[in-house]
C-alpha positions in Angstrom: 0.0 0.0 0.0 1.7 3.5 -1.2 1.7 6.5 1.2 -1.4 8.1 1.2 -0.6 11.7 3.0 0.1 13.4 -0.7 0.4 16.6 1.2 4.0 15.0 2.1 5.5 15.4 -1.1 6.8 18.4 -2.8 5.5 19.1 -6.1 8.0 17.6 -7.8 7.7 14.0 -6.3 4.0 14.5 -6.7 4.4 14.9 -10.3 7.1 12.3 -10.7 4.7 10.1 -8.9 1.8 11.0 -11.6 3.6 10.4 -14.5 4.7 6.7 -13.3 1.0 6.2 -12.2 -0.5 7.5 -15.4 2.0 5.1 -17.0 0.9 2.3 -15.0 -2.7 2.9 -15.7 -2.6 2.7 -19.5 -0.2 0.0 -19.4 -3.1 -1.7 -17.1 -5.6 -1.3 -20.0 -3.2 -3.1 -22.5 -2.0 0.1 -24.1 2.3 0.1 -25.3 3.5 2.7 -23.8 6.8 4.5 -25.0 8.7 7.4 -22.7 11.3 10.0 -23.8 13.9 10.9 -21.6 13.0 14.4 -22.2 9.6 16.3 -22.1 10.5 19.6 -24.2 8.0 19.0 -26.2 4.5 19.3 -24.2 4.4 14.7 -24.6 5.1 13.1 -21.2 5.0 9.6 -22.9 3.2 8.1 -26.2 0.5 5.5 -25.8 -0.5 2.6 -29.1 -4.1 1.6 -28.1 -4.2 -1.9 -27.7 -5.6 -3.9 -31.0 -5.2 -0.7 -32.9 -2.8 1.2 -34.7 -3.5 4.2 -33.2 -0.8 6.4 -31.5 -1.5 9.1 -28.7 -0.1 11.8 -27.4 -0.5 12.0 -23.3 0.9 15.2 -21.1 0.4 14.7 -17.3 -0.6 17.1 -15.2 -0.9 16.8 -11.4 -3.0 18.7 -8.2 -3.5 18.4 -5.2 -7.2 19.2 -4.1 -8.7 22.1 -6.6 -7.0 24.8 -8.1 -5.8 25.4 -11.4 -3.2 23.7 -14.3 -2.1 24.6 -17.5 -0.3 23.6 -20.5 1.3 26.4 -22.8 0.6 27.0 -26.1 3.5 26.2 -27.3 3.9 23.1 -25.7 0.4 22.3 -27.2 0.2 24.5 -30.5 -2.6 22.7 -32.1 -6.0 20.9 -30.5 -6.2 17.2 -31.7 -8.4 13.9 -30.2 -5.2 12.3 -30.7 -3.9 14.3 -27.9 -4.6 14.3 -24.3 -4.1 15.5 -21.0 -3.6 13.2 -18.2 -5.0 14.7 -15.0 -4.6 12.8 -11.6 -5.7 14.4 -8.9 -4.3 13.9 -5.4 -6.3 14.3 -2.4 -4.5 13.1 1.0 -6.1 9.4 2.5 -6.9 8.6 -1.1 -6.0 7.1 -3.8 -5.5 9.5 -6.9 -7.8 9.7 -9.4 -6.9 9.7 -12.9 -8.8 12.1 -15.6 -8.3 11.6 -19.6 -9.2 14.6 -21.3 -9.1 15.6 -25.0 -7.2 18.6 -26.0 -10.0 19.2 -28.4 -12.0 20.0 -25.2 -10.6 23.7 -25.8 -12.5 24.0 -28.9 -15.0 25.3 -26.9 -13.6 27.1 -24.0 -16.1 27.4 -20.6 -15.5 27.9 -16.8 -13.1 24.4 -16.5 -11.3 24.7 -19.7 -10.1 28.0 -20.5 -8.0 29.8 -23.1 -5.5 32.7 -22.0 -4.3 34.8 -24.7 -2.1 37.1 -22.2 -2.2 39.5 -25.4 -3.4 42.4 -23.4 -0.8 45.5 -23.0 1.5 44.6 -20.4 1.0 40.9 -20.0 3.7 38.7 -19.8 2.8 35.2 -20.2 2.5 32.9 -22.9 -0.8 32.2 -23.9 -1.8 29.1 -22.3 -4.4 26.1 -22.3 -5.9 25.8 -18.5 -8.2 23.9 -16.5 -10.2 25.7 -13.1 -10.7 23.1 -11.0 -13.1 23.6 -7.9 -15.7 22.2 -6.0 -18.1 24.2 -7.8 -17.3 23.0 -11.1 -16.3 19.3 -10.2 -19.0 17.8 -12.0 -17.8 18.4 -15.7 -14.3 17.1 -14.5 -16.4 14.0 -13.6 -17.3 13.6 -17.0 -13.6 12.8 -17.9 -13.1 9.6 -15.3 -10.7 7.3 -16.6 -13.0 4.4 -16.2 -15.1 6.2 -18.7 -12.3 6.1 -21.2 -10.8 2.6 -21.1 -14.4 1.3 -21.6 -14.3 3.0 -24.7 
């Protein structure tokens, strides 16, 4: 039984920890997975479905409780179904829960999945690709369960 007091870990370990997890989960489901040494390209690791051909893209993400996550724009440049973020959310004296979601969820932005321009005098940032995540808006999260995509 793994350590359950999430809070323990820095953000660092608790993203390490994600990215083995998600790993573990798709190779549960019968999906190949394939890692790079180095993520400086937005792809945590590449998953071939299992009796298919088809490649994906997967980028891991990690939280603790609510709050908010993002993935640049550069790091994700174009929407596609063949790409998707890997959300697990930690909450401490439980197991994490593992999201899949679609970059094409973006397509149409609302109060989970937003798009930041940052184009506005005196901003910064690099536009970006987030997700709010709250109590209040928990339930379209939901939607995006893991054990509603491997039954797919």
């Amino acid at each position: 039984m793994p350590n359950l007091i999430w809070s323990r870990l820095n953000h660092l370990q608790r993203g390490r920890y994600a990215e083995y997890y998600a790993k573990m989960e798709f190779t549960s489901y019968g999906y190949e997975v394939y890692t790079s040494e180095v993520d400086d390209h937005g792809v945590d690791f590449v998953v071939k479905a299992p009796l298919s051909d088809q490649f994906l893209e997967v980028q891991v993400k990690s939280l603790m409780d609510n709050g908010y996550i993002f993935i640049s724009e550069s790091k994700m440049p174009t929407l596609s179904e063949k790409r998707l973020i890997c959300y697990i959310r930690f909450e401490d004296n439980k197991e994490p829960r593992i999201f899949i979601i679609p970059s094409t969820v973006w397509n149409t932005p609302n109060e989970v999945f937003v798009y930041r321009k940052y184009d506005k005098p005196g901003q910064t940032s690099e536009p970006e690709w987030g997700i709010n995540i709250s109590k209040k808006n928990f339930h379209i999260i939901e939607q995006y369960s893991a054990d509603r995509f491997f039954i797919n």
